[in-house]
C-alpha positions in Angstrom: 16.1 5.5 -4.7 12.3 5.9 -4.1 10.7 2.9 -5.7 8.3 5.0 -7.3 11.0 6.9 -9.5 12.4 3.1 -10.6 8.7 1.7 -11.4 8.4 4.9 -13.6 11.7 4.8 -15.3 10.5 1.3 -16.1 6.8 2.3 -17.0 6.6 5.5 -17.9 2.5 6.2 -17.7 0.9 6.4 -20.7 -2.3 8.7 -20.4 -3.9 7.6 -23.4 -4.2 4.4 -21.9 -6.2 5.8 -18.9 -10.2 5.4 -19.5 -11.1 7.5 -15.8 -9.6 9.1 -12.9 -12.5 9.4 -10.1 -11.8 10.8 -6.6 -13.1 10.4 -3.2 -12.1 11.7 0.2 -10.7 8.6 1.2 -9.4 6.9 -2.2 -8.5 7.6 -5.9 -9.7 4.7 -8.3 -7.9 4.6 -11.5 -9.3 2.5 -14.6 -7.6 1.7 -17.9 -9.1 1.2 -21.1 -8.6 -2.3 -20.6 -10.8 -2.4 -18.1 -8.8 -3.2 -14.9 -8.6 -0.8 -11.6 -6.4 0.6 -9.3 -6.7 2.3 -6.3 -4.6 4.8 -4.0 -5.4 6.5 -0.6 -5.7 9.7 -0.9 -4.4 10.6 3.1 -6.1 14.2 2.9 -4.3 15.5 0.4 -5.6 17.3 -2.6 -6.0 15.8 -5.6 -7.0 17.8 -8.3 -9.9 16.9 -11.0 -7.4 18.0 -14.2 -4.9 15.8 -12.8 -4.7 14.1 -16.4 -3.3 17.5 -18.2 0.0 16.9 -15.8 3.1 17.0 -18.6 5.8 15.8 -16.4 5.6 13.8 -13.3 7.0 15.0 -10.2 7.2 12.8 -6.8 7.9 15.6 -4.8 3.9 16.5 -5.7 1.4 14.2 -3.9 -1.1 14.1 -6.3 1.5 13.1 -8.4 2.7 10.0 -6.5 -1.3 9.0 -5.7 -1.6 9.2 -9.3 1.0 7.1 -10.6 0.2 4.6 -7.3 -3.3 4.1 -8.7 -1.9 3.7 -12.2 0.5 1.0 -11.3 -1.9 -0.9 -9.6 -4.3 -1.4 -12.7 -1.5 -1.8 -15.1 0.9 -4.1 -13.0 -1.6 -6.0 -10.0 -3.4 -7.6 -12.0 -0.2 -9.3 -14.0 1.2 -10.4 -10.7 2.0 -13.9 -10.0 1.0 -14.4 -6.9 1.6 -16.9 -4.1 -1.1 -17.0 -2.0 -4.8 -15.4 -1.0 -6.1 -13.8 2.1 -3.8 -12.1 4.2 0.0 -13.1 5.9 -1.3 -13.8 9.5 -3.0 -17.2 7.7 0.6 -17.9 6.6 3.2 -16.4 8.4 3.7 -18.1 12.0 4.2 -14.4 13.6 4.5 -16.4 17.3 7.7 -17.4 16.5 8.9 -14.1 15.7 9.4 -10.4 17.9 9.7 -7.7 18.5 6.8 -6.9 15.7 6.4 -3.2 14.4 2.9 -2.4 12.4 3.1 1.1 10.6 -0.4 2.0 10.0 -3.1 0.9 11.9 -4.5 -2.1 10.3 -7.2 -2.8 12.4 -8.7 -6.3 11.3 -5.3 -8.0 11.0 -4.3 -6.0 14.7 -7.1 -8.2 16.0 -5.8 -11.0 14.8 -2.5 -10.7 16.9 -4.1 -9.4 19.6 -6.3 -12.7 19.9 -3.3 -14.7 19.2 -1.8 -12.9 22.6 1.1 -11.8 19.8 2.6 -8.3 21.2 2.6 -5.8 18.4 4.2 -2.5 18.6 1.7 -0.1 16.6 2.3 3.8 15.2 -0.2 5.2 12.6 0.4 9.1 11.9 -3.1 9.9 11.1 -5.0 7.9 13.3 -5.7 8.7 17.3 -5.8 5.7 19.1 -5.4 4.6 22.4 -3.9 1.0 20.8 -1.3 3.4 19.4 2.9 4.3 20.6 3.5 7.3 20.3 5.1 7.8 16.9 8.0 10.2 18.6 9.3 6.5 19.2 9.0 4.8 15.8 12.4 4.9 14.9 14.0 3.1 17.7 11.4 0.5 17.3 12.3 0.0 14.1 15.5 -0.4 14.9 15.2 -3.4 17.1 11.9 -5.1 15.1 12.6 -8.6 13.8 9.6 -7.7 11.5 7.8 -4.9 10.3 4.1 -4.9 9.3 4.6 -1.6 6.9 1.4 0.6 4.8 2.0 0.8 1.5 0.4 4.2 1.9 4.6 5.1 2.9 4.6 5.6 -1.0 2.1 7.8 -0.6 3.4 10.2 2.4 7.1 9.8 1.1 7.8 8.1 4.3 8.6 4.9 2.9 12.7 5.5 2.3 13.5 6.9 5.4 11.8 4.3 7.1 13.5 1.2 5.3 17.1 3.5 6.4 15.6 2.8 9.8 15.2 -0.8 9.8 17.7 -2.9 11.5 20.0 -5.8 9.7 18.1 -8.8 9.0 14.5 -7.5 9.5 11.8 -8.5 7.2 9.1 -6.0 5.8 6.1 -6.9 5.0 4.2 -4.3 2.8 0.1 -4.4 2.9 -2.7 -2.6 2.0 -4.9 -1.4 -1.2 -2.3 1.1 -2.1 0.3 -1.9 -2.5 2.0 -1.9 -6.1 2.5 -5.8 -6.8 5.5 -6.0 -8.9 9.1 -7.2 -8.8 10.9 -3.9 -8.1 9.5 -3.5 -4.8 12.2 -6.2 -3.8 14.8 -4.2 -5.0 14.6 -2.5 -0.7 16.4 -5.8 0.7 13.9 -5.8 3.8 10.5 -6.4 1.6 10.1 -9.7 1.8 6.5 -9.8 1.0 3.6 -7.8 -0.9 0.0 -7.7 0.2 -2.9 -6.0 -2.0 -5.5 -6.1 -4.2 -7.2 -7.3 -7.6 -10.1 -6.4 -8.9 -11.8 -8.1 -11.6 -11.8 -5.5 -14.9 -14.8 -3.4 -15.4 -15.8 -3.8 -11.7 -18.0 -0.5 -11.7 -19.4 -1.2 -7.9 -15.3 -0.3 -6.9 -15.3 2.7 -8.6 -18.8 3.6 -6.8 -17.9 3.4 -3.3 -14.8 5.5 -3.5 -16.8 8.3 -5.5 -19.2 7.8 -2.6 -16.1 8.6 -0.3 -16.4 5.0 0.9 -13.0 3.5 2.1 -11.1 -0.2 2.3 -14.5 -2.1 4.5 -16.3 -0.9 1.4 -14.8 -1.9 -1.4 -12.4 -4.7 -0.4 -15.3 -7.7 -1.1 -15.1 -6.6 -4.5 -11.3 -7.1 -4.2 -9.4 -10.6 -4.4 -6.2 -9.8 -1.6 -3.4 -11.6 -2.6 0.4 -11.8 -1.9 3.6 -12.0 -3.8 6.8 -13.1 -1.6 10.5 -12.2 -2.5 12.2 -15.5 -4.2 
């Protein structure tokens, strides 16, 4: 099952509870009346303003899925117990490890590996790149990846369950990115091992700036504490 349909037959939204929906080209920032934030890329699909009149949720609908991504971010992030700050090269010896798959170019942390002379096998739909395999190939990569380095934005393109059906016996998944839903049920998919996102503090207004500004991750993420939760 999608892990989308299980967080909302566990949390079905509640609206009322929503204090603003703003959209940017790049992101969705979603704030509670509480105060706190989430935030979902929007990958170039549309995302309309009267998003909030939406009876019944559908996940076969985009805006749907970025919608109920942003929501579970502000209501379940900042709740999470997490293990650790920063990001999983600072704690995860990834030298000892191989073949490594990254789905969704993560540029910072790629520079990282590339540094450390670590070999990292790297496919991003969206994004041209000469650093890039060709994504005709993903699949048998991630059949024979010790560990895969996965976008939580896979919730967001519905790619995310048929590439967990892909991954071989015994691999480990680690999901990153600000799209990243940092709660429980994401280890119900035996592979994820470990989530990687974001907190911001409640009533962080700068956040919700940049993205109406159509400003992206580099932008906001200083506002952001990045954190990780690992599977017991």
């Amino acid at each position: 099952m999608n892990p989308l349909q299980l967080l909302l037959n566990q949390f079905p939204p509640d609206f009322s509870n929503i204090h603003t929906v703003t959209a940017g080209q790049m992101y969705v920032a979603l704030q509670l009346t509480n105060g706190n934030i989430g935030v979902c890329a929007r990958l170039d699909y549309e995302f309309p303003p009267d998003i909030l009149k939406v009876r019944t949720i559908n996940l076969s609908e985009p805006s749907h899925r970025i919608l109920l991504i942003a929501y579970y971010n502000a209501l379940l992030n900042p709740r999470a117990a997490y293990s650790s700050q920063g990001d999983i090269f600072s704690e995860i010896d990834f030298s000892k490890t191989g073949p490594i798959v990254m789905v969704g170019n993560f540029r910072p942390l790629l520079k990282k590996f590339d540094d450390a002379s670590i070999d990292v096998a790297v496919f991003d739909l969206k994004q041209d790149d000469a650093r890039l395999k060709p994504y005709s190939e993903i699949y048998s990569y991630l059949a024979d990846a010790t560990d895969v380095i996965l976008t939580s934005t896979s919730l967001v393109n519905d790619t995310f369950s048929e590439m967990i059906s892909r991954i071989g016996a015994g691999t480990k998944v680690y999901m990153l990115g600000p799209s990243t839903i940092l709660h429980k049920t994401m280890f119900q998919f035996n592979p994820v091992i470990s989530l990687s996102g974001m907190i911001f503090p409640a009533q962080t207004s700068e956040v919700i700036k940049v993205i109406a500004g159509n400003g992206g991750t580099p932008e906001f993420s200083k506002y952001a504490c990045k954190v990780s939760i690992h599977r017991k």
